[in-house]
C-alpha positions as CSV (number, residue, x, y, z in Angstrom):
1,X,-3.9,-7.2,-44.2
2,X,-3.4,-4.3,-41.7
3,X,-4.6,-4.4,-38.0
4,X,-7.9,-3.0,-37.0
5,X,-8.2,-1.4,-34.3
6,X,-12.1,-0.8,-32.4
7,X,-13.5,0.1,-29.2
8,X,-14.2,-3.6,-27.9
9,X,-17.9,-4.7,-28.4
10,X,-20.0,-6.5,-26.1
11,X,-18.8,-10.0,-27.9
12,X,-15.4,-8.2,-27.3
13,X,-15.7,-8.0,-23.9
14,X,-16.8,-11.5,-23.1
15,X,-13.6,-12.9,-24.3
16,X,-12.1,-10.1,-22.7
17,X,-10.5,-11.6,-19.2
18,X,-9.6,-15.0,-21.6
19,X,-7.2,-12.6,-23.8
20,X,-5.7,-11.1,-20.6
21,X,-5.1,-14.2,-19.3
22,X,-3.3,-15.4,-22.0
23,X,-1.4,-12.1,-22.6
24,X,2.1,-12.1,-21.2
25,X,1.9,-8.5,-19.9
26,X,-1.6,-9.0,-18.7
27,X,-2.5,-8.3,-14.9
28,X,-4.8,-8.4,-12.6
29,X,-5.5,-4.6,-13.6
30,X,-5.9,-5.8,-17.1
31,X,-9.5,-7.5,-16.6
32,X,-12.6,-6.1,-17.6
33,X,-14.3,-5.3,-14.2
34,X,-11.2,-4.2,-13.2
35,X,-11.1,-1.5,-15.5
36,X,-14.8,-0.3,-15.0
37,X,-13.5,0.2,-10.9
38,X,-10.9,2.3,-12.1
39,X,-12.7,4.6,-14.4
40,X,-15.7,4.7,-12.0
41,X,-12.9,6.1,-8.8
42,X,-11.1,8.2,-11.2
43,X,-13.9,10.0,-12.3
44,X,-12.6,8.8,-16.1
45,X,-14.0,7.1,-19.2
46,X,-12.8,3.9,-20.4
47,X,-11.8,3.3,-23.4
48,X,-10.8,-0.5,-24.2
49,X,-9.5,-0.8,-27.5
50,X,-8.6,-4.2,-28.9
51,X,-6.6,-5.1,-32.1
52,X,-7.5,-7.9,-35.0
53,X,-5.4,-9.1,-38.0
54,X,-8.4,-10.8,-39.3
55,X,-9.9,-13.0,-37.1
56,X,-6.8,-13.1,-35.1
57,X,-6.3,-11.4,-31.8
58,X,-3.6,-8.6,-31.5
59,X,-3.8,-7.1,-28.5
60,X,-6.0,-4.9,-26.0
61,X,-5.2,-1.5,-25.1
62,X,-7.6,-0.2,-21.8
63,X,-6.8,3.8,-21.9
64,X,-9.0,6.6,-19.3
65,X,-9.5,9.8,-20.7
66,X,-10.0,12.5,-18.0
67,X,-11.2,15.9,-19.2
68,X,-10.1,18.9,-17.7
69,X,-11.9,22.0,-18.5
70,X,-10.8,22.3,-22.4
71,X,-8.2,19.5,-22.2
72,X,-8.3,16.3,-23.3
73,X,-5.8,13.9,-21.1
74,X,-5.2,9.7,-21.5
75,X,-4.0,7.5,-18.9
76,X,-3.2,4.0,-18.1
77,X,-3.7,3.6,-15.4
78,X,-5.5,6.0,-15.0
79,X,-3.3,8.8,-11.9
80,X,-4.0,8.6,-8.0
81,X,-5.5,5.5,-7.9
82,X,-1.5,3.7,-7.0
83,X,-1.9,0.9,-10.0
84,X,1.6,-0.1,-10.5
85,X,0.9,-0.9,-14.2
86,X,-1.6,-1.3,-17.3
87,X,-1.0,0.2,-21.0
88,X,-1.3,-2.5,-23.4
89,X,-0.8,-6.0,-23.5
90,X,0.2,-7.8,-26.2
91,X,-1.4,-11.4,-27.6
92,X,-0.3,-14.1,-30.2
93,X,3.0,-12.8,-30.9
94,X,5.5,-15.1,-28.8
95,X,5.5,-18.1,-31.5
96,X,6.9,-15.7,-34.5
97,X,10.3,-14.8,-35.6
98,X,12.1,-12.0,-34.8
99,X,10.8,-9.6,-38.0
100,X,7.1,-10.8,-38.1
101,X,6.8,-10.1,-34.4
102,X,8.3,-6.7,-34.5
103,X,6.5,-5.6,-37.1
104,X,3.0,-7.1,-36.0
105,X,3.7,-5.4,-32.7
106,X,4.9,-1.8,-33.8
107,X,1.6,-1.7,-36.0
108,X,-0.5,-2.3,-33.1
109,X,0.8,0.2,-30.8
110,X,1.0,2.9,-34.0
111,X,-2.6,1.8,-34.6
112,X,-4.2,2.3,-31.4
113,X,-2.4,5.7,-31.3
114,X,-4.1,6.8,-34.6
115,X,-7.5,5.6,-33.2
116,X,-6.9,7.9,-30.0
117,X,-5.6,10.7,-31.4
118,X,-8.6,10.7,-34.0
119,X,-11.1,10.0,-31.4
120,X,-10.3,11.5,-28.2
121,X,-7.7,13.7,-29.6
122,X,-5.4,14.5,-26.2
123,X,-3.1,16.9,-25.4
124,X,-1.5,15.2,-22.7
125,X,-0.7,11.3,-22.7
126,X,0.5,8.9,-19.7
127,X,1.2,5.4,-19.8
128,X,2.8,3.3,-17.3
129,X,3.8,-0.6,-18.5
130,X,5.7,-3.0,-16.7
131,X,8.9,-5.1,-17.0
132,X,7.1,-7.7,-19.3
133,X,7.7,-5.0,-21.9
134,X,11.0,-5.3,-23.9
135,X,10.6,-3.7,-26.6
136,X,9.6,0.3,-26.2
137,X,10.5,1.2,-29.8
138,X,7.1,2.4,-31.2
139,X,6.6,4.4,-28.2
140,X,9.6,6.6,-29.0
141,X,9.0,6.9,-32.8
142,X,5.0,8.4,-31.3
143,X,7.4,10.9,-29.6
144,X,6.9,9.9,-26.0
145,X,9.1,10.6,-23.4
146,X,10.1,7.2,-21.5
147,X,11.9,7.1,-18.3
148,X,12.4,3.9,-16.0
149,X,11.8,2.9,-13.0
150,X,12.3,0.2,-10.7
151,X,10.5,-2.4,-8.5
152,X,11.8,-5.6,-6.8
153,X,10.8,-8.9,-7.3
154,X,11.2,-12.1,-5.0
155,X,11.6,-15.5,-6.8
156,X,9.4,-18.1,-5.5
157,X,10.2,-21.2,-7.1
158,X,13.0,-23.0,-5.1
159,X,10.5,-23.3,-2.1
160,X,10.1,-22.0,1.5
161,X,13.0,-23.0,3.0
162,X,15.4,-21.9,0.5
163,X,13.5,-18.6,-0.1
164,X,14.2,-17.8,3.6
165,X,17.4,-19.0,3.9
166,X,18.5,-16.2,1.4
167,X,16.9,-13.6,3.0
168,X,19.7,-11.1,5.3
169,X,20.2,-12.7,8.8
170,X,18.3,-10.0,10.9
171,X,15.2,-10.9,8.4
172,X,15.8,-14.8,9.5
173,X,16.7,-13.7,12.9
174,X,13.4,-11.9,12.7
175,X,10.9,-14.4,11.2
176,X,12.5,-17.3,13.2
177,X,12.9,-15.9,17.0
178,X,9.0,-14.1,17.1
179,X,7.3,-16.3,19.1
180,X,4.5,-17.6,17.7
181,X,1.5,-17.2,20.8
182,X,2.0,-13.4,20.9
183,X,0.9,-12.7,17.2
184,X,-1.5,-13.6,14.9
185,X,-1.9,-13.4,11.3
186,X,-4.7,-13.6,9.1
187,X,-6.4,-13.0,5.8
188,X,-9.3,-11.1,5.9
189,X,-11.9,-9.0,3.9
190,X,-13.6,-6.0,3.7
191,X,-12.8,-4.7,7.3
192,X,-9.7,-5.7,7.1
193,X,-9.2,-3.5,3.8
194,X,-10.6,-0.7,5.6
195,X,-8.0,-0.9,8.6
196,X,-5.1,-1.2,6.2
197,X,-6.2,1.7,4.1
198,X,-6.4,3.9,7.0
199,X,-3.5,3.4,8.6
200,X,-1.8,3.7,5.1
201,X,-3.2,6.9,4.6
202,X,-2.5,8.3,8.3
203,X,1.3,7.3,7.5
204,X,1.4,9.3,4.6
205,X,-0.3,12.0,5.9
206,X,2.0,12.4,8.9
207,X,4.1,12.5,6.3
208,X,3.1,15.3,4.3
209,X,2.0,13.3,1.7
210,X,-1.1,12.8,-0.1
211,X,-2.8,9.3,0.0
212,X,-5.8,9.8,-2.3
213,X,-6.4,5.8,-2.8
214,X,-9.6,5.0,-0.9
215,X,-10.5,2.4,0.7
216,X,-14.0,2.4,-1.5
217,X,-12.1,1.8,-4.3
218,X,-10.3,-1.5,-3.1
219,X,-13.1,-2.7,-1.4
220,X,-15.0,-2.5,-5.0
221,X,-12.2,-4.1,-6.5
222,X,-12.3,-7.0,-3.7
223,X,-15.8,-7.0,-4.3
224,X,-16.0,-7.5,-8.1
225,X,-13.3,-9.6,-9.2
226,X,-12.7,-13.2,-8.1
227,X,-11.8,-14.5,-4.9
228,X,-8.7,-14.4,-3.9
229,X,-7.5,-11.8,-6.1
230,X,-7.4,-9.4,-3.4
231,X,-6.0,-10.5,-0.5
232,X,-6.1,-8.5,2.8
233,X,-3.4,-9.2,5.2
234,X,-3.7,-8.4,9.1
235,X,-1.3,-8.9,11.9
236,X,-2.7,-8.3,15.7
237,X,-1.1,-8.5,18.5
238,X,-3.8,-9.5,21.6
239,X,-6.6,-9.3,19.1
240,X,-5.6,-5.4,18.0
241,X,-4.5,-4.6,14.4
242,X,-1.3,-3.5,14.4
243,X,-0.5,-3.8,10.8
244,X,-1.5,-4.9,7.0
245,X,-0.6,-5.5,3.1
246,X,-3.0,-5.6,0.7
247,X,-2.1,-8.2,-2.1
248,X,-2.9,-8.7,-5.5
249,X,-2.8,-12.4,-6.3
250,X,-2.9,-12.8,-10.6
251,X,-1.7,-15.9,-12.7
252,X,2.1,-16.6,-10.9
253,X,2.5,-13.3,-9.4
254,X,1.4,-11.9,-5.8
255,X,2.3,-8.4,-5.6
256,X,2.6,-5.9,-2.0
257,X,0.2,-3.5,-3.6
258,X,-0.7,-1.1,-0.4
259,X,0.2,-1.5,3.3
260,X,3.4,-2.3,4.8
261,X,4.1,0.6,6.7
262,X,6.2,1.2,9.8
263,X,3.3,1.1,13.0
264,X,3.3,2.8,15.5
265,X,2.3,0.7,18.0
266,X,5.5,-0.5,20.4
267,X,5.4,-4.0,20.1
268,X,8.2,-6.7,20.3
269,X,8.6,-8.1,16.9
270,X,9.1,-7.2,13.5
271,X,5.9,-6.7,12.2
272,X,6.4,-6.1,8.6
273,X,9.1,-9.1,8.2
274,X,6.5,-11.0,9.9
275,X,3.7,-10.0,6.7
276,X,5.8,-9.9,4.3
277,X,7.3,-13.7,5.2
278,X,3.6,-14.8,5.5
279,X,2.3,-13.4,2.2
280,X,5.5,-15.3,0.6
281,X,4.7,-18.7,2.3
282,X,1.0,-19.2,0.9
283,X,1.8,-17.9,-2.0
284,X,4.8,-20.6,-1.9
285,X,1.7,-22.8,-1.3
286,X,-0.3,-21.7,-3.9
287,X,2.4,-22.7,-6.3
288,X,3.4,-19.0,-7.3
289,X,6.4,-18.0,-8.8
290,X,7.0,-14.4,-7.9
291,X,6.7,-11.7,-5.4
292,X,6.4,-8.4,-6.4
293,X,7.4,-5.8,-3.4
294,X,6.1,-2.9,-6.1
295,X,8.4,-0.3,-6.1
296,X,12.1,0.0,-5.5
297,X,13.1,3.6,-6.3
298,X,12.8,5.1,-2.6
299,X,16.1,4.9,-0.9
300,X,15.2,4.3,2.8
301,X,12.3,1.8,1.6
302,X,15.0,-0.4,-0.3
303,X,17.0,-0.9,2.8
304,X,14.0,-2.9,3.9
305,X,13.1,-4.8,0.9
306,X,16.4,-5.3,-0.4
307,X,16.8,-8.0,2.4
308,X,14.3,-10.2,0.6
309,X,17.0,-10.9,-1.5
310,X,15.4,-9.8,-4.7
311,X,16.1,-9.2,-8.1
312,X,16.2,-5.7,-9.7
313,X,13.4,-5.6,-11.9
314,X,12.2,-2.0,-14.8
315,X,9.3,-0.6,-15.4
316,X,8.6,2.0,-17.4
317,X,6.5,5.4,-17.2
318,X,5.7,7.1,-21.0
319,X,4.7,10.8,-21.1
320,X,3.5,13.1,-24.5
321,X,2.3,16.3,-24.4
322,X,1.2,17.9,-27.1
323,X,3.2,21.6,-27.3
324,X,2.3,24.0,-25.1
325,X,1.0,22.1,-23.1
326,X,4.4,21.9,-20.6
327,X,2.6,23.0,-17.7
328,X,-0.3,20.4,-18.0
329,X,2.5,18.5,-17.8
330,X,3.9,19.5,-15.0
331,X,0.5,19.4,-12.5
332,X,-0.1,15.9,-13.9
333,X,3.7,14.7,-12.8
334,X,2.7,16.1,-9.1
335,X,-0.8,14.3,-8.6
336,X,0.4,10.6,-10.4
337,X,0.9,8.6,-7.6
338,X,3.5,6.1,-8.2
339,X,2.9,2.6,-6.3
């Protein structure tokens, strides 16, 4: 019995957020309103194809086609919307042996590739899957181009005190020696996205560099899935926001999805170490296992997360283009916005 693959129905999408959650390579991206935010802010249509070996759950596969003029593109995530990961995630395949389990999965992926091509029919094709993703075989045999990249991740487990003790001493020094009465830091919500998103994207732009991540399209995200999913970070200093993180909070994992950036108010303590330690502590509380710094490719950045004492972690970004279609190509690699 081969795997069918369809365009989810409505029963389809009911169970929808239960297969994710059970997925090993499902995030918080993964869900079903999640995906309707992102088509709706990347001007895209979704297309959320699921698999079935009879009654049997395969997989789901949420891809956005974008038309431009003549051209037919696909992405997951869909570009300039800075979601670290999607593509698609994988279910009922981790109690098999080694054969079953590679052939179950390479059908899949082949599968949802035949229904694409015959549907939509792109010329150009983007994917972007993270490290849960071991085995990248079938994506090479449907001739994509895969290149890695890295992110850093911060393992939670052994508890607070030993998590800080392995940080670097000047991030100790930093967390430790702030005093406590001349900052606060709090969760927050929708104004609180708003402040983080524009100082983000005045960073950037003094910069030279295109932020095109609104603050609409978190705050609809905030908005629609459940609370506590996105988590708005603040620090002030005498009741004025000096700086944020935005965090996505999914199954074990909190990730530092936006924010973060150096301020530039002058103040007296290290205001990043100070969010980033804060985020790690409730999620310590909340019984998570990892932190997620998203992103470890940018040299100078590194020098500040590496002190978290984190593991190297791949992910992976997967390109086709159909030929002659090089320069597509090319304009698509300079709008993606990697997170």
């Amino acid at each position: 019995m081969s795997i069918e693959i369809r365009y989810a129905t409505d029963e389809d999408i009911d169970k929808w957020d239960d297969y994710v959650e059970q997925s090993p390579n499902g995030n918080l991206f993964h869900q079903y309103a999640a995906l309707e935010v992102q088509a709706k802010h990347a001007n895209a249509e979704l297309y959320p194809l699921i698999g079935f070996k009879g009654q049997e759950v395969v997989g789901l596969f949420p891809v956005f086609n974008i038309t431009k003029g003549p051209i037919q593109t696909v992405f997951s995530p869909p570009p300039e919307l800075r979601v670290a990961y999607l593509g698609p995630a994988l279910l009922n395949m981790g109690h098999m042996k080694q054969r079953k389990r590679e052939s179950r999965h390479h059908e899949f992926i082949d599968n949802c590739f035949e229904w694409i091509q015959n549907e939509i029919r792109p010329q150009y094709t983007h994917i972007r899957l993270d490290g849960t993703h071991d085995d990248l075989r079938a994506f090479t045999w449907n001739d994509f181009d895969i290149s890695p990249s890295y992110t850093y991740h911060v393992d939670l487990t052994a508890g607070e005190e030993d998590v800080l003790m392995s940080f670097s001493s000047d991030a100790r020094a930093n967390i430790r020696n702030a005093p406590e009465d001349s900052f606060t830091i709090e969760e927050g919500g929708l104004e609180e996205i708003e402040l983080i998103i524009e100082q983000v994207t005045d960073r950037y732009e003094n910069q030279g560099i295109s932020f095109r991540t609104s603050a609409e399209f978190v705050k609809d995200l905030y908005t629609n899935l459940p609370a506590g999913q996105i988590r708005p970070y603040t620090l002030r200093v005498d009741g004025d926001f000096v700086g944020g993180i935005l965090v996505t909070d999914y199954k074990g994992m909190v990730s530092r999805w936006q924010g973060g950036v150096r301020t530039d108010i002058d103040v007296d303590i290290a205001v990043n170490d100070l969010l980033d330690w804060h985020v790690m502590s409730d999620a310590i509380e909340r019984d998570r296992e990892t932190y997620d710094l998203v992103g470890a490719d940018n040299r100078r950045i590194n020098r500040y997360k590496s002190k978290f004492n984190p593991s190297l972690v791949p992910f992976y970004s997967l390109e086709r283009s159909e030929p002659g279609i090089g320069k597509l190509a090319h304009i698509y690699k300079s709008i993606r916005q990697r997170a």
